[in-house]
C-alpha positions as CSV (number, residue, x, y, z in Angstrom):
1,X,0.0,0.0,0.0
2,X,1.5,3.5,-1.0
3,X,1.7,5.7,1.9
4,X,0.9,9.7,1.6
5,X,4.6,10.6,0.8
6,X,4.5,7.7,-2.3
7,X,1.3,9.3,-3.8
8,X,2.6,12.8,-3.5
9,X,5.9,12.1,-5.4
10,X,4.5,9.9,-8.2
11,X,1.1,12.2,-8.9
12,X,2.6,15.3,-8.2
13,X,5.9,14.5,-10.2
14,X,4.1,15.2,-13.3
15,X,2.3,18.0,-12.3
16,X,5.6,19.7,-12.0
17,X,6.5,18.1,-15.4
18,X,3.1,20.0,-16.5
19,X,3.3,23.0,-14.6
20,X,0.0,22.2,-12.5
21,X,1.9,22.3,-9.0
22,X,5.0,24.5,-8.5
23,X,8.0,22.6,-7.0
24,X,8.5,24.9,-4.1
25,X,4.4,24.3,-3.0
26,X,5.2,20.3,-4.0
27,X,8.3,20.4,-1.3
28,X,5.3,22.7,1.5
29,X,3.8,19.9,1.5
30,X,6.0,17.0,2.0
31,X,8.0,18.5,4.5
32,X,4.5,19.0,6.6
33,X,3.9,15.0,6.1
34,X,7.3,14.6,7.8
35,X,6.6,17.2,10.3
36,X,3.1,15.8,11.2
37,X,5.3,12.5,12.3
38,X,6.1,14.9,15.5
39,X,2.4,14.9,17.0
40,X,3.6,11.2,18.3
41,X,5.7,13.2,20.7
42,X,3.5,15.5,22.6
43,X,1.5,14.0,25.6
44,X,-2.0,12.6,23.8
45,X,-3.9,15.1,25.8
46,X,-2.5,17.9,23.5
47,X,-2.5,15.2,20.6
48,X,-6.3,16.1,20.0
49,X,-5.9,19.5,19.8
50,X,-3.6,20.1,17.0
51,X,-5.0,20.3,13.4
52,X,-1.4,20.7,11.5
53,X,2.8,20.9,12.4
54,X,4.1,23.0,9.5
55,X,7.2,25.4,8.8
56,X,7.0,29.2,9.3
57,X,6.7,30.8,5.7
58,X,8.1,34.2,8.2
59,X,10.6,32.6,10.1
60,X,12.8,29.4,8.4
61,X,14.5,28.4,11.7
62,X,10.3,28.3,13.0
63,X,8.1,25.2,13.4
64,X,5.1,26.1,13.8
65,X,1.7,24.2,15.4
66,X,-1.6,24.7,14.4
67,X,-4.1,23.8,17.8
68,X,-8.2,24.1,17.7
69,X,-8.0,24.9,21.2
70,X,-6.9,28.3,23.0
71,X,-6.1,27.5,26.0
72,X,-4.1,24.3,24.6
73,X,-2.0,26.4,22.5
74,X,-1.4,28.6,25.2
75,X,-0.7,25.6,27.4
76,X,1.6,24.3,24.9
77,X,3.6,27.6,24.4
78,X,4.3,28.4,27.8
79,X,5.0,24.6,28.7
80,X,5.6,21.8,26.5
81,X,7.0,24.1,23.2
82,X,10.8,24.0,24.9
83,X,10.8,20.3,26.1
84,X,9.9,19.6,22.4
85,X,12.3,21.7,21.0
86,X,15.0,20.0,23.5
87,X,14.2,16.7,22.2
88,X,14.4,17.7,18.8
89,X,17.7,19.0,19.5
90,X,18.9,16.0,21.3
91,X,18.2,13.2,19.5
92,X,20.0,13.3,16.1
93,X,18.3,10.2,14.7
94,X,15.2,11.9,14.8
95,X,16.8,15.4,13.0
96,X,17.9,13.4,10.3
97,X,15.0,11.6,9.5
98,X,12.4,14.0,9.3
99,X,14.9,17.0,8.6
100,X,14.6,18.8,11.2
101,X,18.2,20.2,11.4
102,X,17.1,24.1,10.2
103,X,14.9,24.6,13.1
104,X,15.4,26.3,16.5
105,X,12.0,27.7,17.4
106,X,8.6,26.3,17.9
107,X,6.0,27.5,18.7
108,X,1.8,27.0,18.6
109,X,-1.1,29.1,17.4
110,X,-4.6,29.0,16.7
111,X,-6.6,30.1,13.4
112,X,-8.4,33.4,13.1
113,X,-11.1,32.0,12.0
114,X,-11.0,29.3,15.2
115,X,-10.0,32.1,17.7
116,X,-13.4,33.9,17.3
117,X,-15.0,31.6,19.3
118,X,-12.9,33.0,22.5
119,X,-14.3,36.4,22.5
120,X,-14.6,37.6,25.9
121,X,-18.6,37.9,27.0
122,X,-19.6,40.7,28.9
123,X,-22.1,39.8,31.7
124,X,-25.2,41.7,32.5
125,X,-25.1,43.2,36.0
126,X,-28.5,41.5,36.7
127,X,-27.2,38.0,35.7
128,X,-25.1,38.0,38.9
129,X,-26.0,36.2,42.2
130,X,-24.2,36.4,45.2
131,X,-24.1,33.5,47.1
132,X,-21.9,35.1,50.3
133,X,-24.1,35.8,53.5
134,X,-22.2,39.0,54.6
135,X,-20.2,36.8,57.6
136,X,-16.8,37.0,56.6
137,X,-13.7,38.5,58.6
138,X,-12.6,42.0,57.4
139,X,-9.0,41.6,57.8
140,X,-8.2,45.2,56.1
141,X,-6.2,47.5,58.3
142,X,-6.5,50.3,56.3
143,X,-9.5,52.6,57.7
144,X,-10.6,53.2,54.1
145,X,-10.3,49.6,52.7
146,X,-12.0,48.8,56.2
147,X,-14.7,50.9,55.7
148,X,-15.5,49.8,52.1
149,X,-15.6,46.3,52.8
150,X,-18.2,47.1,56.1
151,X,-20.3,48.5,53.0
152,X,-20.2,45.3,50.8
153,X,-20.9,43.3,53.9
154,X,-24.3,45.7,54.5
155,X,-25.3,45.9,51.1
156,X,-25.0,41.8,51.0
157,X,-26.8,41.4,54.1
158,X,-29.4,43.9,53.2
159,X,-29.8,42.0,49.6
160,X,-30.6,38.7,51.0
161,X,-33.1,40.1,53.8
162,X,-34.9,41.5,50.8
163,X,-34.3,38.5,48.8
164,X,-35.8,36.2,52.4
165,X,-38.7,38.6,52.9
166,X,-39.7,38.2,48.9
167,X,-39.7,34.2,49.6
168,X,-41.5,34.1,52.6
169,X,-44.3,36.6,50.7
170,X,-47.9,34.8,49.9
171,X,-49.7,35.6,47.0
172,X,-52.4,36.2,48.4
173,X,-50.4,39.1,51.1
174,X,-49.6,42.8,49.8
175,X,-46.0,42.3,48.7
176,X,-43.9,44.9,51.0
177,X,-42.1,48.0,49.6
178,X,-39.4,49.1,50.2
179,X,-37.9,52.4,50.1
180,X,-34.4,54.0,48.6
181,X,-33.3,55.4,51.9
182,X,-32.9,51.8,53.7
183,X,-29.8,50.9,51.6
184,X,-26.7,51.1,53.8
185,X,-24.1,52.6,51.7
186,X,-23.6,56.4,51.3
187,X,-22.8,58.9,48.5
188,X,-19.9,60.2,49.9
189,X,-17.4,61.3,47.8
């Protein structure tokens, strides 16, 4: 059975005879088979995340890795990018074989296209819950700091007796109101 490389060099060799593939884009795309030899390497929980291993077209002395995953690139760059590289450099078997002697950098990104989907969210105000009952320790020895965080304490107690009076309400009672003035923070400036 011919393997990827095979059918690349005997249907592509007269393509170039013909013009239909240009060498250099012929070459592209062996040298990213060999490369994509390297994903048996990396720990098989980063394995699933990477689409392609390919050479910089910027930088010559760059391999670069293309991940469907943010936070895997990211994990990849800042951790497992230099132990690769290390091991590339090390074992001179393996920089023979799949030609890896040009390279010094690697390094991992994601697609545009892919990245979209990590926009940052902005969340509505009123989409918040706070699930702290106001009883914590105010360690802050500065008055100021102090006196802010005796304010978020109020204003959280004050939410959930509001909160507790609403639940304990029957439909059938007049709800209560309340008024502006009982909140416990101040307008000072």
């Amino acid at each position: 059975m011919k393997t990827f490389k095979d059918i690349l060099l005997t249907q592509n060799a007269n393509k170039v005879k013909e013009k239909c593939i240009a060498p250099n884009a012929l070459l592209f795309l062996q040298n990213s088979y060999n490369l994509h030899l390297l994903k048996n390497l990396i720990i098989p929980q980063m394995r699933q995340y990477i689409i392609a291993i390919m050479p910089s077209r910027r930088d010559k002395e760059e391999l670069l890795f293309t991940f469907n995953n943010y936070p895997a690139c990211m994990e990849f760059n800042k951790f497992h990018a230099k132990t690769l590289l290390k091991t590339i450099q090390n074992n001179t078997i393996l920089k023979q074989t799949l030609s890896l002697e040009s390279y010094t950098k690697v390094k991992a990104y994601v697609p545009k296209n892919l990245l979209d989907a990590y926009q940052i969210h902005y969340i509505d105000s009123t989409d918040l819950c706070e699930y702290a009952e106001g009883n914590f320790i105010n360690h802050a020895t500065d008055p100021v700091l102090h006196a802010i965080f005796e304010d978020i304490r109020d204003i959280i107690k004050l939410k959930h007796k509001h909160i507790k009076s609403l639940q304990t309400q029957n439909l059938q009672s007049t709800p209560t109101t309340y008024n502006i003035a009982d909140k416990p923070y101040s307008n000072k400036q």
